[in-house]
MARLO-109488 format. One record per residue (C-alpha): residue number from 1; residue in one letter; chain; x, y, z. Coordinates in nm, 3 decimals. Layout:
N
  kolti  vextor  tigu       xx       yy       zz
    NUM       A     A        X        Y        Z
...
END
This chain:
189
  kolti  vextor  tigu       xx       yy       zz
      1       X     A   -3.042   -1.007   -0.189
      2       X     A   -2.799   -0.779   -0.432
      3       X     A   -2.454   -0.827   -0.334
      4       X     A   -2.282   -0.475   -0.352
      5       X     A   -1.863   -0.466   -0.402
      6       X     A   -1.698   -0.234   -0.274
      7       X     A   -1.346   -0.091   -0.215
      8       X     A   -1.126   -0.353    0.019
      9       X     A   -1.153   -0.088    0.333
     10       X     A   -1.520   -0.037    0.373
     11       X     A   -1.587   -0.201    0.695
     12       X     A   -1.931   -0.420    0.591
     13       X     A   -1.979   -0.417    0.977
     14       X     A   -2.025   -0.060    0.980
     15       X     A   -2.329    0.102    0.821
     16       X     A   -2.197    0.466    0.860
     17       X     A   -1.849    0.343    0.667
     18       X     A   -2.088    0.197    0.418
     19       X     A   -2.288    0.509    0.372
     20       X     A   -2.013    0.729    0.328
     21       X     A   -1.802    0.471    0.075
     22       X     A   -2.114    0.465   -0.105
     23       X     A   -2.245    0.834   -0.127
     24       X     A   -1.955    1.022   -0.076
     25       X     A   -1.602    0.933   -0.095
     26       X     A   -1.501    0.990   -0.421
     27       X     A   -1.772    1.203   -0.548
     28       X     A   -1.653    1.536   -0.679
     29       X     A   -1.773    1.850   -0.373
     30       X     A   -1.778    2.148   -0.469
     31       X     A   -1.948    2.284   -0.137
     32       X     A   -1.709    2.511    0.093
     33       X     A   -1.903    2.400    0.410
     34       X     A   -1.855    2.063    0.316
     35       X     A   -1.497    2.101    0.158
     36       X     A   -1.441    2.243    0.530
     37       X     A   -1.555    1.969    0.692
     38       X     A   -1.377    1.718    0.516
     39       X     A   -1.034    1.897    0.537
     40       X     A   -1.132    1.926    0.962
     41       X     A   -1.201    1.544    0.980
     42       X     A   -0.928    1.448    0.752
     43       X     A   -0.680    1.610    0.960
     44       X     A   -0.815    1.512    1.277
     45       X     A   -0.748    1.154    1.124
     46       X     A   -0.367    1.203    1.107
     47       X     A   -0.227    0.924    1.324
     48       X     A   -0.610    0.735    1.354
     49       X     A   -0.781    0.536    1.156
     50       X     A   -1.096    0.697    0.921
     51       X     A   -1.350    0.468    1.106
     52       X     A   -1.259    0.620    1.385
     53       X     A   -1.310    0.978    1.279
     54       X     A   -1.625    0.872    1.100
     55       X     A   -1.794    0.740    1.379
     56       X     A   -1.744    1.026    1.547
     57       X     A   -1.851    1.277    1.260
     58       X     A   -2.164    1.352    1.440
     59       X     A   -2.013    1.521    1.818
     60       X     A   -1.698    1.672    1.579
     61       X     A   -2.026    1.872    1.374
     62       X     A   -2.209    1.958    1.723
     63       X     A   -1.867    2.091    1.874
     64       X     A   -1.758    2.257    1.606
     65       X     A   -2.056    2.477    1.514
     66       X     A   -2.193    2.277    1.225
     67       X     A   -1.827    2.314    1.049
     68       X     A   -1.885    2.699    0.992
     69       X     A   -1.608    2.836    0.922
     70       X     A   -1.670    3.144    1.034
     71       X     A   -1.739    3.078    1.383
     72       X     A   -1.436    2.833    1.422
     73       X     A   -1.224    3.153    1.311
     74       X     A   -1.290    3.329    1.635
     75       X     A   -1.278    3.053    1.885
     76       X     A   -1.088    3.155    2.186
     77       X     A   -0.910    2.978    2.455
     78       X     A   -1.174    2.920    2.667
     79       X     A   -1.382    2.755    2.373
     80       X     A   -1.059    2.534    2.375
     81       X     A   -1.035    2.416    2.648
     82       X     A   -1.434    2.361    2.618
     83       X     A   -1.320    2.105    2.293
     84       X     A   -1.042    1.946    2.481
     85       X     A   -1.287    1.810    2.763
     86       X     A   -1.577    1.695    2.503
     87       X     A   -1.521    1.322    2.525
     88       X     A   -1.705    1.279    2.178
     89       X     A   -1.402    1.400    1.963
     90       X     A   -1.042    1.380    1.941
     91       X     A   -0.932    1.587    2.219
     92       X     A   -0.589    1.709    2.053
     93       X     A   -0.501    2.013    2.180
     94       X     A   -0.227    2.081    1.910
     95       X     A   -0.529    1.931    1.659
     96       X     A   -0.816    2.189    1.803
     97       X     A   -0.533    2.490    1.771
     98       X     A   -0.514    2.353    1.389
     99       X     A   -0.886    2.430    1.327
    100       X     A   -0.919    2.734    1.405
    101       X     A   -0.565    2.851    1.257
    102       X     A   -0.723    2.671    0.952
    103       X     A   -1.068    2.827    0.950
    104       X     A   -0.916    3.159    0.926
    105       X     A   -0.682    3.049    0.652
    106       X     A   -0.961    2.887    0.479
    107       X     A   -1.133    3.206    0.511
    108       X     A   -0.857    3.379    0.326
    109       X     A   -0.859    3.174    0.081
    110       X     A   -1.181    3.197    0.010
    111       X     A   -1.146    3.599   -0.015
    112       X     A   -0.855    3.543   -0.219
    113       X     A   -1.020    3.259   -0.486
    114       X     A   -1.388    3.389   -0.460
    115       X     A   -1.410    2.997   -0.302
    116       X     A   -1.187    2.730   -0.121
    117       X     A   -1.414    2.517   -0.422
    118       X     A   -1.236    2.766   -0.687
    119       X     A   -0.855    2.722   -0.522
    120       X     A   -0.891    2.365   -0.466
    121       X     A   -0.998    2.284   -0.819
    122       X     A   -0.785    2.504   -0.938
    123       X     A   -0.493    2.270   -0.928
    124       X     A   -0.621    2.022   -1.185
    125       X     A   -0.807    2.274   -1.384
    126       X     A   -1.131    2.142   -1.281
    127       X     A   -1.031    1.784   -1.375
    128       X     A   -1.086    1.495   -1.176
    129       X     A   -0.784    1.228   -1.177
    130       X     A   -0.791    0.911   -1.171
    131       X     A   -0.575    0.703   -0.940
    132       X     A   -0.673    0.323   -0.828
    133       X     A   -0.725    0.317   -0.499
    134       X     A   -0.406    0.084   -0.356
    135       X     A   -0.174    0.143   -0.090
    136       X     A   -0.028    0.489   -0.237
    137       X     A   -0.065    0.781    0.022
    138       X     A    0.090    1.046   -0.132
    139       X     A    0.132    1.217   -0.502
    140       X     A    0.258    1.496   -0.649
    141       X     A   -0.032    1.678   -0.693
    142       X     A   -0.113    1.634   -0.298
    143       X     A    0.265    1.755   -0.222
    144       X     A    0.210    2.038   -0.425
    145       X     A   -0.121    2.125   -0.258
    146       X     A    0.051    2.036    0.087
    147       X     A    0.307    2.285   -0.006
    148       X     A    0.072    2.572   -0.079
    149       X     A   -0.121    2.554    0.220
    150       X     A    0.171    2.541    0.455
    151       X     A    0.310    2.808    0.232
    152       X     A   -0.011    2.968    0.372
    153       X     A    0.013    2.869    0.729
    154       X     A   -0.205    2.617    0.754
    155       X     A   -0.138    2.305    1.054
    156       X     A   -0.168    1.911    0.956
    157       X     A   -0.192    1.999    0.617
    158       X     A    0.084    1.714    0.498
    159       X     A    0.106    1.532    0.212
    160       X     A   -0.098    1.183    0.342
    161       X     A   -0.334    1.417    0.466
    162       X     A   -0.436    1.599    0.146
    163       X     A   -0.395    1.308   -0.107
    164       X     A   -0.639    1.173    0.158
    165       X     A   -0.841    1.441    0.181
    166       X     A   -0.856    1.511   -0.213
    167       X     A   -0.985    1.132   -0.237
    168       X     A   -1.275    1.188   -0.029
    169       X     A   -1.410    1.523   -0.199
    170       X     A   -1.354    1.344   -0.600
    171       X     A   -1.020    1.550   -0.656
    172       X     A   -0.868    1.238   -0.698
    173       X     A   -1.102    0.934   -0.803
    174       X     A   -0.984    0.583   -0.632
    175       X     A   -1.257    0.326   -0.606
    176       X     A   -1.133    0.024   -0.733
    177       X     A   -1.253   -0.106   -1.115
    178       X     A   -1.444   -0.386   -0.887
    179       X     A   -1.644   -0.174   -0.699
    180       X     A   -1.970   -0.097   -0.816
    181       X     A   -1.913    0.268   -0.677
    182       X     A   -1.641    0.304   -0.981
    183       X     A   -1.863    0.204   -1.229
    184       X     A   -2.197    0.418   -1.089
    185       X     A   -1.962    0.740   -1.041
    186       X     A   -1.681    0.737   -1.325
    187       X     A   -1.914    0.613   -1.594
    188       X     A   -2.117    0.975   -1.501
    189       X     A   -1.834    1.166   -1.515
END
């Protein structure tokens, strides 16, 4: 039996936190669907735990149209109030509001950049930075993102959220030198 290390907060009791410490937190996205998604889940997070957002990944994709942008953009009060009784996500009211508000700022963005991928990546000049993943939960470079999307409009877009959220789509690179994740993924950098 291979004995895998990983990162001190990958539940080993939990095979869908395994699977996503081990295919995609910290690998570099450069999808807008799925640099969508993540920013969705990662703000949904604020004030939870990731677990608990992961294990409910699969109901927040069904009820929110497959993270398409797009649709979320035009969601209307009654769709609302459709999320806010779906026992399967976080039913935040203020959170929900944030999504769509989001979506269409993402949109612009998008218009704006040519790709969220192109204005997200933008702010390191394509670079991926490496900072050990410890107890830190904020950085410049996620204030100065924070700042630009509120700038924007966006909702839930703070700080902890986007230094977060730029460690799980590979802007910033934080497995630990002990994990076997930091050597598979940094030595292919």
């Amino acid at each position: 039996m291979t004995i895998i290390n990983r990162c001190f907060w990958a539940n080993p009791k939990n095979p869908l936190y395994l699977k996503y410490h081990d295919k995609e937190w910290g690998v570099p996205q450069h999808n807008d669907k799925v640099l969508f998604e993540m920013l969705v889940l990662e703000f949904f997070q604020a004030g939870l735990s990731w677990e608990c957002i992961l294990n409910k990944r699969a109901a927040f994709c069904l009820a929110f149209d497959d993270f398409n942008a797009e649709k979320i953009s035009k969601y209307d009060d009654a769709k609302i109030e459709e999320l806010l009784q779906n026992s399967g996500i976080i039913r935040n009211r203020l959170k929900i509001k944030a999504a769509v508000n989001n979506a269409k700022i993402f949109l612009d963005i998008q218009k704006e950049f040519g790709s969220f991928d192109a204005y997200i990546w933008k702010f390191t000049n394509g670079a991926v930075i490496q900072e050990p993943c410890d107890l830190r939960t904020t950085s410049p470079l996620s204030d100065t993102i924070s700042k630009d999307l509120k700038k924007r409009g966006m909702k839930f877009v703070g700080s902890t959220v986007i230094y977060s959220y730029l460690q799980a789509i590979g802007v910033i690179f934080g497995h630990l030198p002990n994990c076997d994740c930091f050597k598979k993924i940094f030595a292919n950098r």
